[in-house]
C-alpha positions as CSV (number, residue, x, y, z in Angstrom):
1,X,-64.1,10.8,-95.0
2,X,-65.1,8.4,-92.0
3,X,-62.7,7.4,-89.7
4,X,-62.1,3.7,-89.2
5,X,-63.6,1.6,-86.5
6,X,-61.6,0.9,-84.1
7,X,-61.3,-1.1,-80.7
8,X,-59.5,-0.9,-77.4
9,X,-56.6,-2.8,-76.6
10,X,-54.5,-3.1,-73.3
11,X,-50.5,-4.3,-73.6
12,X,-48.0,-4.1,-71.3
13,X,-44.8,-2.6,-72.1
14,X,-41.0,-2.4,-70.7
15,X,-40.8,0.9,-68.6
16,X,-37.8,1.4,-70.8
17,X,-39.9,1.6,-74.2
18,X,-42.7,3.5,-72.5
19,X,-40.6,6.4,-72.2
20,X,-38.9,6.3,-75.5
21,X,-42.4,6.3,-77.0
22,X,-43.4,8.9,-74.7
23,X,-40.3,11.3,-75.6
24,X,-41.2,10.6,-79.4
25,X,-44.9,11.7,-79.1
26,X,-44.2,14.9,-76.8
27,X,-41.2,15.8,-79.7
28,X,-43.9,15.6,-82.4
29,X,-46.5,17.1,-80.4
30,X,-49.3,14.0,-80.6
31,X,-50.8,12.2,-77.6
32,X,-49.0,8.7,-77.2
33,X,-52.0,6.5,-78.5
34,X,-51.6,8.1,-81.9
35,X,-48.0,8.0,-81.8
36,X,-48.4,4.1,-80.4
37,X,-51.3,3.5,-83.2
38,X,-49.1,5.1,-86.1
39,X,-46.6,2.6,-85.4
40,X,-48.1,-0.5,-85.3
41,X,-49.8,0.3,-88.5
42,X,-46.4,1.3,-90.0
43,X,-45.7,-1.8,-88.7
44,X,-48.6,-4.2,-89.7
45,X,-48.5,-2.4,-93.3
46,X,-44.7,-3.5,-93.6
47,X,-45.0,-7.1,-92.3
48,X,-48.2,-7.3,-94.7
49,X,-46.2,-6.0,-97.8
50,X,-43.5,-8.7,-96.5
51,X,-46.0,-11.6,-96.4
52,X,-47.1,-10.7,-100.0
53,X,-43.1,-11.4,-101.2
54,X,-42.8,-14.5,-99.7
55,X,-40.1,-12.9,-96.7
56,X,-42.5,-12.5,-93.4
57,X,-40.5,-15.2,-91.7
58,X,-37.4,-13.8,-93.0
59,X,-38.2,-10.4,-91.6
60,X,-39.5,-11.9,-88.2
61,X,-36.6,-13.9,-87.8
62,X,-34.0,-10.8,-88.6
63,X,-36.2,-9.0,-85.9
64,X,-35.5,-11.7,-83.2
65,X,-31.8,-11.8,-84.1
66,X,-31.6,-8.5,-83.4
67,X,-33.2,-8.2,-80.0
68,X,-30.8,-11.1,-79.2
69,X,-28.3,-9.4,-80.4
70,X,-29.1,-6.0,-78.1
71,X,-29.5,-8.1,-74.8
72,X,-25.9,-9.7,-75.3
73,X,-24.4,-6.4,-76.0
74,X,-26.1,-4.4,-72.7
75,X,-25.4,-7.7,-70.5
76,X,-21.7,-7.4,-72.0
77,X,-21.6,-3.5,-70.9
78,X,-23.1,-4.1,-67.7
79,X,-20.3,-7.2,-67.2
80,X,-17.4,-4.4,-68.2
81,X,-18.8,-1.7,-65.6
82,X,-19.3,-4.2,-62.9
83,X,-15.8,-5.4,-63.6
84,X,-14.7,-2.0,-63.9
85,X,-13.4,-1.9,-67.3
86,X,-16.1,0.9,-68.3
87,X,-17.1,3.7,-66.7
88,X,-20.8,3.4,-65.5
C-alpha cells in the first residue's frame, strides 16, 4: 500500500498546546508530527462527516463557545489568586 502524498506545512502554536502535544506523543511513544498529523485528520474526518449532516456550523460554533468559555474561567482563577481568594 502507498502512502499518501503529502506536503509541508508551518503553524504557530501557543507554548501551552505545544507541550500538551508533546507530553501526548512521548506517552505513546510517536514523534510529534505523527501525533500532530493524526489529529488533524481525526479532526478533518469529523468536521467532514459533520458537513455531510447538515451540523458543520453547529459543531464550529459549539467549538468557539467553548474556548470562550475556558478563557473566562482561567481569567476568573487568575482574578481569585490575585485577589487572594485561591491559593496560586
Amino acid at each position: 500500500m502507498r502512502k499518501p502524498e503529502t506536503k509541508k506545512i508551518s503553524i504557530d502554536l501557543p507554548v501551552e498546546t505545544l507541550t500538551k502535544i508533546d507530553l501526548l506523543a512521548e506517552q505513546a511513544d510517536i514523534p510529534r508530527q505523527k501525533l500532530i498529523a493524526n489529529i488533524l485528520e481525526v479532526d478533518a474526518d469529523t468536521l467532514m462527516d459533520c458537513r455531510k449532516v447538515g451540523i458543520l456550523h453547529l459543531a464550529v460554533l459549539l467549538r468557539d463557545r467553548s474556548e470562550t468559555i475556558k478563557e473566562w474561567s482561567r481569567k476568573m482563577r487568575e482574578k481569585k489568586s490575585l485577589n487572594g481568594l485561591e491559593p496560586s
